[in-house]
C-alpha positions in Angstrom: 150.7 248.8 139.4 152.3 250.2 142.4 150.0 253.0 142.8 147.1 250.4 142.3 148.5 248.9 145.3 148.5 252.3 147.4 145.0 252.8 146.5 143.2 249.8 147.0 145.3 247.7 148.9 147.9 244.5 148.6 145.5 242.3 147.3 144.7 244.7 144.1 146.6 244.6 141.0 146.2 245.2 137.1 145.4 242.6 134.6 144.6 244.4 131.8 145.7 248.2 131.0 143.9 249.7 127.8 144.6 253.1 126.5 141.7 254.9 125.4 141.1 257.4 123.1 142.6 260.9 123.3 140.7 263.9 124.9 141.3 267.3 123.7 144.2 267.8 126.5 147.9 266.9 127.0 146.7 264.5 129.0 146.2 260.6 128.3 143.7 258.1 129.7 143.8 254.0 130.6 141.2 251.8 131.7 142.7 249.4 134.2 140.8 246.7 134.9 141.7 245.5 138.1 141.9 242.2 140.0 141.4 241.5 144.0 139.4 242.3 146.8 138.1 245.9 148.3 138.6 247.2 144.8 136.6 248.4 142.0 136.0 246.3 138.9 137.9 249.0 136.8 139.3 252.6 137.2 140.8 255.2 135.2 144.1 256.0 134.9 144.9 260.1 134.1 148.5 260.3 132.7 150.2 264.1 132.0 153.6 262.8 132.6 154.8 262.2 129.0 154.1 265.9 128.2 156.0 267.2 131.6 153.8 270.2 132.7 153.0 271.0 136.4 149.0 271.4 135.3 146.7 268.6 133.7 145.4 271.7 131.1 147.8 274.0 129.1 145.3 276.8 128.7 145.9 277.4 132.6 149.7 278.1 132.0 148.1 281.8 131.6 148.1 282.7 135.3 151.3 284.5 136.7 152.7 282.2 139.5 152.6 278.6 139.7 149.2 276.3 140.7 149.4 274.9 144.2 147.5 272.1 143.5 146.1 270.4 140.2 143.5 271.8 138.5 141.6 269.1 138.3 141.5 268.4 141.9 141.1 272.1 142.6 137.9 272.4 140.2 136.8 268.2 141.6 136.7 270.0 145.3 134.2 272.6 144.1 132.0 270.8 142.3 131.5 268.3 145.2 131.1 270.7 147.4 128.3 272.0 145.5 126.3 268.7 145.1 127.8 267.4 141.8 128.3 264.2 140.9 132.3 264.1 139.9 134.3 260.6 139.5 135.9 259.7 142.9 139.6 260.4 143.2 141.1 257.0 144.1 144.9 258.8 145.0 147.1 261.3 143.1 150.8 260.9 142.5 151.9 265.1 140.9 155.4 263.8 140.9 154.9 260.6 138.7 152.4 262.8 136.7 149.3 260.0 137.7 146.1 260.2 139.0 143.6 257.8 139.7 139.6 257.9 139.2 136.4 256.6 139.3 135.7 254.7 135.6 131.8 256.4 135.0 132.0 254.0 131.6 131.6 254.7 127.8 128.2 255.8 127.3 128.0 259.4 126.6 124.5 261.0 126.7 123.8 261.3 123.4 124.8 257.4 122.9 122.8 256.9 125.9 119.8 258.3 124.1 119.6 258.1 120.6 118.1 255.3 120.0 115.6 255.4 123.5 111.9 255.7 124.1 111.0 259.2 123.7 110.4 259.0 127.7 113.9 257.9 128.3 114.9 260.5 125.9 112.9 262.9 128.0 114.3 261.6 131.0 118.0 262.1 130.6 118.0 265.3 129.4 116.2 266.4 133.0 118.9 265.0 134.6 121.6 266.7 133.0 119.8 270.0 133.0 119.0 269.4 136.8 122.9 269.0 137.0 123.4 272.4 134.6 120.9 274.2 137.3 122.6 272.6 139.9 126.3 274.1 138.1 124.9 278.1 137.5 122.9 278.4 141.0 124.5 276.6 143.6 128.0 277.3 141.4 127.2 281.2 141.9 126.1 280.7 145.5 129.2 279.4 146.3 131.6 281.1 144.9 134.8 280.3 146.0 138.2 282.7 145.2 140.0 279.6 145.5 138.8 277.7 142.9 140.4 278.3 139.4 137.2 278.3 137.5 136.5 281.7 139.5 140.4 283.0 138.7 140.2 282.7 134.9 138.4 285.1 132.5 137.1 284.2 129.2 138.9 286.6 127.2 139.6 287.2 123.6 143.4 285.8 124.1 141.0 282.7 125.8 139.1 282.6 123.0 141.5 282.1 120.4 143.8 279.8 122.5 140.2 277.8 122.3 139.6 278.3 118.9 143.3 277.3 118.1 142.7 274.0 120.7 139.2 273.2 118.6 140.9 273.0 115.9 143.7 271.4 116.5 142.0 268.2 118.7 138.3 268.8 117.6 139.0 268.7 113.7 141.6 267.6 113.0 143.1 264.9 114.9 139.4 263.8 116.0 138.7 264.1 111.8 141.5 262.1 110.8 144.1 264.7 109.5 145.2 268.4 108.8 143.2 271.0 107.6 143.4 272.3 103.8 144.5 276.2 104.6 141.5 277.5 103.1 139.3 275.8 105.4 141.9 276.5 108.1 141.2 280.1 107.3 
């Protein structure tokens, strides 16, 4: 609540806190719907302090010395500067393992259009391939040493830390349980 406070104001506070379902990450997310004025209706709450790293993504732990900054915030700073719509960052607390963001909502693309007029259809997949255009040309213009995205190969120990990830998030806590080995395998 606290950090609420430093973002939006004295006037701003929680009344409801609702965890949402897990990413494939360490981290955790909460909607906070909030109350008072200057403040957004709601905003999202990151969380990586129950699981103690320095980094919001384990797969970055394979660089040599330690990350100055998030990378999150180091990857959000690129892709703004490039013209990509990214959630606003509300305030950031590394210590306290927090980090507060723009809520963007619940509807994904595909729920978004599944159901739509073939012209709305149509018209949401431009936009997202506008924004994938926008990623590989003005991305590759711009390429910036400092950003992490430009520091990290994918490699065949990459690859398998993925493929390991997938299948750990992706199938089976996403599906409901473990693996049988032979579909493991």
């Amino acid at each position: 609540a606290e950090k609420v406070v430093a973002a939006f104001g004295p006037h701003a506070r929680v009344a409801e806190l609702q965890p949402l379902p897990g990413d494939a990450s360490s981290r955790r997310y909460f909607r906070a719907t909030l109350e008072g004025n200057g403040r957004p209706r709601s905003a999202m709450v990151m969380s990586w302090s129950e699981v103690g790293l320095p980094v919001s993504s384990e797969e970055l732990m394979i660089f040599g010395k330690p990350l100055e900054e998030l990378p999150f915030l180091n990857v959000h700073r690129f892709l703004k500067g490039i013209g990509v719509r990214v959630p606003k960052v509300y305030g950031h607390w590394v210590d306290e393992g927090l980090m507060l963001l723009e809520d963007l909502g619940d509807v994904s693309l595909w729920d978004r259009v599944r159901r739509a007029p073939e012209d709305d259809v149509t018209k949401w997949y431009r936009k997202a391939i506008d924004v994938l255009v926008t990623l590989q040309v003005r991305g590759t213009r711009a390429r910036d040493k400092s950003c992490i995205a430009f520091q990290q190969t994918f490699d065949g120990h990459l690859y398998l830390w993925e493929l390991a990830h997938f299948t750990q998030y992706g199938l089976e806590q996403g599906g409901g349980g473990s693996l049988p080995d032979t579909e493991r395998k």
